[in-house]
C-alpha positions as CSV (number, residue, x, y, z in Angstrom):
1,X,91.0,115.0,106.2
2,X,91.7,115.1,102.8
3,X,92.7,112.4,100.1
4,X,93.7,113.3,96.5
5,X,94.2,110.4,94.0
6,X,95.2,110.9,90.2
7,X,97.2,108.9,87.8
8,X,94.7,107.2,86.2
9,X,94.5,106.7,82.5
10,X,93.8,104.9,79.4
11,X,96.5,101.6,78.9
12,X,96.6,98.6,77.2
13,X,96.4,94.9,78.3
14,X,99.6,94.0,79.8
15,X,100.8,97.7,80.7
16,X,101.5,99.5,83.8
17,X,100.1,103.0,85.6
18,X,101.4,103.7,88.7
19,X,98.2,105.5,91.0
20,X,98.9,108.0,94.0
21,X,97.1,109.4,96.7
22,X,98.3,112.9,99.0
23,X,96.4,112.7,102.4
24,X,96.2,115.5,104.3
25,X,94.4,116.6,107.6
26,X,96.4,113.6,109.8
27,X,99.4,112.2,111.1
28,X,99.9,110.2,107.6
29,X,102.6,108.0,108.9
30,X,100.4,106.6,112.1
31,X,97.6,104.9,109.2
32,X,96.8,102.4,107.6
33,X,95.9,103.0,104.0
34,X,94.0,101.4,101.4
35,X,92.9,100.9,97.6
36,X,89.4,100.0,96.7
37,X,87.8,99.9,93.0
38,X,84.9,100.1,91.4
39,X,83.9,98.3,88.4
40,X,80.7,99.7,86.6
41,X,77.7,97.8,88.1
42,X,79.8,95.7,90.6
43,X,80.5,96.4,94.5
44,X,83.6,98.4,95.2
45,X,86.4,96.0,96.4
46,X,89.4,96.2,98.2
47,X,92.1,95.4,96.4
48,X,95.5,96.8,98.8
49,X,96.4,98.1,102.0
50,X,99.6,99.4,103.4
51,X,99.6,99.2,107.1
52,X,101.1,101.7,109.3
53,X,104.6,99.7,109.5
54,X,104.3,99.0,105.6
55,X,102.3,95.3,106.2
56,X,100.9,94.9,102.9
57,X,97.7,93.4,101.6
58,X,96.4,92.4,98.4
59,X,93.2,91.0,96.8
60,X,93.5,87.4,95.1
61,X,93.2,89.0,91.6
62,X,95.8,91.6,92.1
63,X,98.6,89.7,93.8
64,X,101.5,89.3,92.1
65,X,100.8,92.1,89.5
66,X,100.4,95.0,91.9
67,X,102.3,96.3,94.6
68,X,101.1,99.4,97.3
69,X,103.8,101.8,98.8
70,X,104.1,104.5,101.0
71,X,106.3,107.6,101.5
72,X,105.6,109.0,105.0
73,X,107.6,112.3,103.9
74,X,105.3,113.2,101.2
75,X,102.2,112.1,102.9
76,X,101.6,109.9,99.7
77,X,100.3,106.1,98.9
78,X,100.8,104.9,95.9
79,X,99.3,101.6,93.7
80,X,101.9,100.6,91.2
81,X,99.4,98.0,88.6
82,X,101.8,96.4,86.2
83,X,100.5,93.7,83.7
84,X,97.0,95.1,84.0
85,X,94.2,93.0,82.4
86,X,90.7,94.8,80.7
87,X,89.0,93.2,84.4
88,X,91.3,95.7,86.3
89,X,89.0,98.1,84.4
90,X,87.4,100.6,87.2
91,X,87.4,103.4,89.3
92,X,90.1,103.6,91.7
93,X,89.7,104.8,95.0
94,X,92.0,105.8,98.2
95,X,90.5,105.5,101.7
96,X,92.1,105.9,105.3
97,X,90.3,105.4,108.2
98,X,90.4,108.3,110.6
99,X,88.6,108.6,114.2
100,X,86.3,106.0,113.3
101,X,85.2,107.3,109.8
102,X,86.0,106.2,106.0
103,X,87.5,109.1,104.4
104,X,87.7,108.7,100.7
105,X,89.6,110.6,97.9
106,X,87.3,111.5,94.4
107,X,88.6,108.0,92.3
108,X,90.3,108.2,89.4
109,X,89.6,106.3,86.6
110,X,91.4,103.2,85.3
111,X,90.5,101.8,81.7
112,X,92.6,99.0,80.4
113,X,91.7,97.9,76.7
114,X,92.0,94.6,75.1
């Protein structure tokens, strides 16, 4: 199993990056995906998750600004962040859950200045 996440980038306050993640090594459609970050000396924290039926979850401090899709063709999650604040500030992450192991792509790197 394999993730791949990119679009990360450099924005300012109040802009928008849209973050995706191609999974491969699994039946894509059957899981349940999800977003973590990583703010420099904080715990990562779950922030979205797209269930296999597209149920969606978000953190408290995301809701409202972020959305998480899915396209089962293209074996690809995305994390559209609109109004992003300099606390969205982190390292992004994509992680499935896959015969009882975390699988996690290499996090891409969101910076959002004031």
């Amino acid at each position: 199993v394999q993730l791949q996440a990119s679009g990360g980038g450099v924005v300012q306050a109040g802009g928008s990056l849209r973050l995706s993640c191609i999974v491969s090594g699994l039946s894509f459609s059957f899981y349940t995906m999800n977003w973590y970050r990583q703010a420099s000396g904080k715990q990562r924290e779950l922030v979205a998750s797209i269930s296999r039926g597209s149920i969606t979850n978000y953190a408290d401090s995301v809701e409202g600004r972020f959305t998480v899709s899915r396209d089962n063709a293209k074996n690809t999650v995305y994390l559209q962040m609109n109004d992003l604040k300099p606390e969205d500030t982190a390292v992004y992450y994509c992680k499935v859950l896959y015969d009882s192991r975390d699988y996690w792509g290499q996090g891409t790197q969101v910076t959002v200045s004031s």
